[in-house]
C-alpha positions in Angstrom: -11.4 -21.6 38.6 -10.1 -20.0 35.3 -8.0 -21.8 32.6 -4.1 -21.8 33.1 -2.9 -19.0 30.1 0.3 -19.3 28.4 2.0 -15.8 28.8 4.1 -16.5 26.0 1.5 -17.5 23.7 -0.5 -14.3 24.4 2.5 -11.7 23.3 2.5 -13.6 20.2 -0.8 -13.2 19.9 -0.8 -9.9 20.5 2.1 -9.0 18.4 0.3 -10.9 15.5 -3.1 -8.7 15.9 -1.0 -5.0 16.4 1.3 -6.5 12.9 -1.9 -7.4 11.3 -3.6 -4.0 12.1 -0.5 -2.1 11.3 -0.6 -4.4 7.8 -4.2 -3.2 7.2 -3.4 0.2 8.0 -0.6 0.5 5.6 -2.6 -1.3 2.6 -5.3 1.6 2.8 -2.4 4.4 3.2 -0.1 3.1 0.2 -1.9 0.2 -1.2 -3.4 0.6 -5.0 -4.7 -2.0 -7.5 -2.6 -2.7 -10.6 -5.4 -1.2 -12.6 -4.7 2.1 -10.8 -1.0 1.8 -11.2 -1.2 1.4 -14.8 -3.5 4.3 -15.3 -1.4 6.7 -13.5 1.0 5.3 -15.9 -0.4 5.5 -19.3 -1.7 9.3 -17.9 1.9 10.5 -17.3 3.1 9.2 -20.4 0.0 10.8 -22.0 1.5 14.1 -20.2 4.9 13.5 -21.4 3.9 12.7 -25.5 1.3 16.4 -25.1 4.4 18.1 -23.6 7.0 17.3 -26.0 4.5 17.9 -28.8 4.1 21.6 -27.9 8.1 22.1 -28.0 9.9 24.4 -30.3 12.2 23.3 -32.3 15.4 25.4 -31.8 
């Protein structure tokens, strides 16, 4: 004869796992290292010093 299971402890399980792959799902979608953040970063302002550099002066 099979164990007794705890209905209630399985949703919870299961919730846990779908949260968990949801989590894991998001981190590859959005997630980026600081060292990429900062990057991006320094490149726009990069951007934004070449572009105001090329303005006329009225």
């Amino acid at each position: 004869m099979a164990e007794p299971v705890n209905l209630n402890r399985f949703r919870k399980d299961q919730a846990r796992a779908e949260k968990k792959a949801r989590a894991n799902q998001n981190a590859v979608k959005f997630g980026r290292n600081k060292a990429e953040k900062q990057l991006d970063r320094s490149r726009l302002e990069n951007a934004k010093r070449d572009l105001d550099g090329h303005q006329n002066e009225p």
